[in-house]
C-alpha positions as CSV (number, residue, x, y, z in Angstrom):
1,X,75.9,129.1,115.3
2,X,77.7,132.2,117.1
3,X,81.4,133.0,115.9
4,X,82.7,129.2,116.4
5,X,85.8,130.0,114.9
6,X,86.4,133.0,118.0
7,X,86.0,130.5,120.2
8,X,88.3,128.1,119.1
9,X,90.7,130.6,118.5
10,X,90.8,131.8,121.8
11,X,90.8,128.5,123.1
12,X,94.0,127.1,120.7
13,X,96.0,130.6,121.3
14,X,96.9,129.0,124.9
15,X,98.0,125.6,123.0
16,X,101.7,125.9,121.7
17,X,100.7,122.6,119.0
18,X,98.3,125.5,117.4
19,X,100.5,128.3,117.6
20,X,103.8,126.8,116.6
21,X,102.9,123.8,114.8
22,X,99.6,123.5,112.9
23,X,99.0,127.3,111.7
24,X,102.2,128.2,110.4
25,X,103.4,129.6,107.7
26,X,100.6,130.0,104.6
27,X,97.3,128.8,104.9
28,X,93.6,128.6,103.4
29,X,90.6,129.3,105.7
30,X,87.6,127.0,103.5
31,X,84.5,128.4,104.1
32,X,85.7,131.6,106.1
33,X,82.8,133.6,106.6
34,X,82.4,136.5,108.5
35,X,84.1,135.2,111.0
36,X,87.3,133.9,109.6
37,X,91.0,132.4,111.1
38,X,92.7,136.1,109.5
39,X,90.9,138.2,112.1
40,X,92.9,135.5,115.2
41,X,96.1,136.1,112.9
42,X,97.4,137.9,115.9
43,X,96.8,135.1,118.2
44,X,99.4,133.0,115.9
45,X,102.8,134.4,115.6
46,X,104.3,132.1,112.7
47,X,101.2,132.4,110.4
48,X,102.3,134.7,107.5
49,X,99.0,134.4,105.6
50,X,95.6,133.1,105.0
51,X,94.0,132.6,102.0
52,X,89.8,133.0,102.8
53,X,87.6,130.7,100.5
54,X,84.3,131.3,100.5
55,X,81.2,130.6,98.5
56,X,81.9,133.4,95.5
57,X,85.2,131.0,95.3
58,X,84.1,128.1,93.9
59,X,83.1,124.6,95.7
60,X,84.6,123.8,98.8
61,X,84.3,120.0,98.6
62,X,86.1,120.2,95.5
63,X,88.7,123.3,95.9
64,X,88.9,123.8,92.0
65,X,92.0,126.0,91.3
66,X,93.6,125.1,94.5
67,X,97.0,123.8,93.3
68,X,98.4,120.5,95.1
69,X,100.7,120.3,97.8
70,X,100.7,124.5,97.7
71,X,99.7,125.4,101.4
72,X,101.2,125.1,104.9
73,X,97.8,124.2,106.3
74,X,94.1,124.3,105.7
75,X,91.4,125.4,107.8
76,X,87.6,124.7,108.2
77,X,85.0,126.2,110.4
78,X,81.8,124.5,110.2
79,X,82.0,124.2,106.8
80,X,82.1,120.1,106.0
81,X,78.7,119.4,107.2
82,X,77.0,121.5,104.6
83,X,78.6,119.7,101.9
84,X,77.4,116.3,100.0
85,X,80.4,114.0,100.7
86,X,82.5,114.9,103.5
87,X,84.8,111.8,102.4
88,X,85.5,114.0,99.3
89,X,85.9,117.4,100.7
90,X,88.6,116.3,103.2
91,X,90.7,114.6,100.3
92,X,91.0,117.7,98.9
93,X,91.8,119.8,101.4
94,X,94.2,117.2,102.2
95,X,95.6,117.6,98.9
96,X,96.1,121.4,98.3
97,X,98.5,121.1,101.5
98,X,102.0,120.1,101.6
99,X,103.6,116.9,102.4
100,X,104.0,117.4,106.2
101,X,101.5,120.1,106.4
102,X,98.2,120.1,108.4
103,X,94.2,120.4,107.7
104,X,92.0,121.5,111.1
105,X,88.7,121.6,111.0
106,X,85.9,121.9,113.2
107,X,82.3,120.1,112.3
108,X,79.1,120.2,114.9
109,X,78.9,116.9,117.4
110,X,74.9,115.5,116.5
111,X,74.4,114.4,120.3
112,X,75.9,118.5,121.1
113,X,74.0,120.1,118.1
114,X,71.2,118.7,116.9
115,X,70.6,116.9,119.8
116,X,68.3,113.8,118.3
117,X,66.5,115.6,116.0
118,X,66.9,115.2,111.8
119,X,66.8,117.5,109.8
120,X,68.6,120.2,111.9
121,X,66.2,122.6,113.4
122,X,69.2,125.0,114.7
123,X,70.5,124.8,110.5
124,X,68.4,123.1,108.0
125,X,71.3,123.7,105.8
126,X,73.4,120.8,107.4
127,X,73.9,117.5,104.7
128,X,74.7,115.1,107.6
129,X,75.2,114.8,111.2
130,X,78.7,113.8,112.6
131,X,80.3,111.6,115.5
132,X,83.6,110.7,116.7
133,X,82.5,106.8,116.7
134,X,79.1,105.2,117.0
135,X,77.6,101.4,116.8
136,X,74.8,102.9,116.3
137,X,73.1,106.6,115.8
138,X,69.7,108.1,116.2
139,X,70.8,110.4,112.8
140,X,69.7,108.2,109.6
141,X,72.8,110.9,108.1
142,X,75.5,110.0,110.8
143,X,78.6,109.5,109.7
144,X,81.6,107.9,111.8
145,X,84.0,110.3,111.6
146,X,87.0,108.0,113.0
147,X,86.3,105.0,109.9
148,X,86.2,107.8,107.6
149,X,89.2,108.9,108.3
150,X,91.1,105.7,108.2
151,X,89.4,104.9,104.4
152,X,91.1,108.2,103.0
153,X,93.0,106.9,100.1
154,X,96.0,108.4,100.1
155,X,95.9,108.1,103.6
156,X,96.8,110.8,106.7
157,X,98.2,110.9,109.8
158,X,95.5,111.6,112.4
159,X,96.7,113.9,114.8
160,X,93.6,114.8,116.8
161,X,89.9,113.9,116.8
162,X,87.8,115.5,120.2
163,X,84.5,116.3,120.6
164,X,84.4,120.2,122.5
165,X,82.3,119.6,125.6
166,X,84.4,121.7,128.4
167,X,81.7,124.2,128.2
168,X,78.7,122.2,127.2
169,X,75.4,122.7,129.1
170,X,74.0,119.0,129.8
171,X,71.1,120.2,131.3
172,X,67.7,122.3,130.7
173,X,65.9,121.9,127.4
174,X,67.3,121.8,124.3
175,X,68.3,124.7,122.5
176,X,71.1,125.7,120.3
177,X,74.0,125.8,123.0
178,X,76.3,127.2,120.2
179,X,74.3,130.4,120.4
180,X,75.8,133.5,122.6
181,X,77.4,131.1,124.5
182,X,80.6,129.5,125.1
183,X,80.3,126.5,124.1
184,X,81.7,124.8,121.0
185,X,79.4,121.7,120.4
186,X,81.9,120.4,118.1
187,X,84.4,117.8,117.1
188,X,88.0,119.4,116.5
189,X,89.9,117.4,114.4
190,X,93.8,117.6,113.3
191,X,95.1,115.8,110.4
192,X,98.9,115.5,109.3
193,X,99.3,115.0,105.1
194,X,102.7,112.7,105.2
195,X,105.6,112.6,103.1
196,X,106.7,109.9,100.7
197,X,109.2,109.3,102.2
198,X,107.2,108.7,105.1
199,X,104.5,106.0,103.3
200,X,107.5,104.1,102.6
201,X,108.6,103.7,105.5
202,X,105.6,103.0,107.1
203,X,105.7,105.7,109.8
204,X,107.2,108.9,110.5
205,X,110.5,108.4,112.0
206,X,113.5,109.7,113.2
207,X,116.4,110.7,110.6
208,X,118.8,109.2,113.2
209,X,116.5,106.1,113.9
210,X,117.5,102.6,112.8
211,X,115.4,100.5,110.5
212,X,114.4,97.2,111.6
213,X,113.8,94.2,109.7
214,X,112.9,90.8,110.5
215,X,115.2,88.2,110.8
216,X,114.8,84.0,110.3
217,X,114.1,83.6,114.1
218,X,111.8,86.1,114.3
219,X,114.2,88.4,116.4
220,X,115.4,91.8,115.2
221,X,117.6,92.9,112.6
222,X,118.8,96.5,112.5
223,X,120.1,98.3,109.2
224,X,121.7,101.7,110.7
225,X,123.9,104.2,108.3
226,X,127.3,102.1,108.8
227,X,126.1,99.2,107.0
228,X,123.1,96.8,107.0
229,X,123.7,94.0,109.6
230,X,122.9,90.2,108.6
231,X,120.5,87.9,110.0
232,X,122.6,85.3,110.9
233,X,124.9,87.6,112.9
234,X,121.4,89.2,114.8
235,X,120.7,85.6,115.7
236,X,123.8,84.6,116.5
237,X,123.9,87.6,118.9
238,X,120.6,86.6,120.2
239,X,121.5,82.5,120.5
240,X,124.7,84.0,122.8
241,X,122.8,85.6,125.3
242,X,120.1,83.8,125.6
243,X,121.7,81.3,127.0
244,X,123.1,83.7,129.6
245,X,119.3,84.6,131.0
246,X,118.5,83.3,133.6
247,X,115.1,80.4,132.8
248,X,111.8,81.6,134.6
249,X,109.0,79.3,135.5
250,X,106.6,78.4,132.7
251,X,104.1,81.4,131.9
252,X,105.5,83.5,134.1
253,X,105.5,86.2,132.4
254,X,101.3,85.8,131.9
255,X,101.5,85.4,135.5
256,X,102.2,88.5,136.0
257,X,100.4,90.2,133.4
258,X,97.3,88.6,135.5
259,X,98.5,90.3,138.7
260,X,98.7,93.4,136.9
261,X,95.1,93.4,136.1
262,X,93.7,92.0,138.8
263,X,91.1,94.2,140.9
């Protein structure tokens, strides 16, 4: 591979979520290389530092002496798919970020990369090949990247999983299209580590917002900062002006949802 974190820095420089959202503040680059997120730090006004971690640091699927919940955001270049359990690695890069904080990381697409062939001819390095979601995959090492996400335990928010093909080369014969090239071949991926606050209330909401809970008729009842607001008084709200709607023929409303979809 060719400098894939350049590219992707030139790429997320023109994307304000990048620039004043994901990389700000302190970070850690995992698995930096010579080609690491510091040398872009001028691409990212509101990043104040980044931390590289390399292989003289210690294991990156583990990130021993990382304190948790210490960083702003992690980042990763190409670095998951040469470790042993990718399930692992992301926990823990999850973990030495903050509640509300962000991991990005980049990982080769198998149909982009190795292109049908296991092991990797373009890096025999490479544990396992990865793709955003499969029934099934040529790569006896695939792994789904979307179920894996959704089995991290604690889980995240999932901001952003895309594979990189705006650049990608469909035809010719196959070659490493990573190489002195433009193209990315990759799956960028954005995860958000939420707050307790946050798992409690089942989503990230509003400070402002309303909570809802159900009431006996299965209608809505909201508890707001004046006071929480009794069932009975939602349904009797809801018994009052129901009777002022006016009736619609029976399934109407599927009716409609028909002529909706119809061609």
């Amino acid at each position: 591979m060719s400098n894939e974190c350049s590219k992707a820095a030139a790429r997320r420089a023109l994307d304000p979520a990048f620039t004043d959202l994901f990389f700000v503040g302190h970070g850690i680059d995992i698995g930096a290389g010579p080609d690491g997120l510091s040398a872009h730090q001028d691409k990212f006004p509101k990043m104040q530092s980044v931390r590289l971690w390399d292989i003289p640091d210690g294991d990156a699927m583990l990130m021993l002496g990382v304190e948790d919940n210490s960083l702003d955001f992690a980042h990763s270049s190409h670095c998951l798919e040469h470790l042993h359990n990718p399930a692992t690695a992301i926990g823990n890069w999850l973990r030495i970020v903050k509640p509300g904080g962000y991991v990005v990381f980049t990982i080769p697409d198998e149909d982009l990369y190795e292109q049908g062939v296991w092991p990797s001819t373009f890096n025999p390095d490479h544990k396992c090949t990865f793709t955003t979601f499969k029934p099934r995959s040529w790569s006896p090492r695939s792994v789904n990247l979307l179920p894996l996400l959704c089995s991290l335990n604690p889980p995240c928010q999932i901001i952003k999983v895309e594979q990189m093909v705006a650049k990608y080369d469909w035809t010719g014969a196959r070659r490493d299209l990573t190489w002195l090239t433009d193209a990315e071949c990759a799956i960028e991926v954005v995860l958000r580590k939420p707050t307790e606050q946050e798992l409690q209330a089942g989503g990230r909401l509003r400070a402002t917002s309303s909570l809802v809970t159900a009431c006996p008729a299965g209608r809505a009842a909201t508890r707001s900062a004046a006071g929480p607001a009794t069932a009975g008084a939602c349904c009797a709200r809801a018994a009052s002006t129901t009777s002022e709607r006016p009736s619609l023929p029976r399934f109407a409303s599927a009716q409609r949802l028909a002529a909706r979809v119809r061609p």
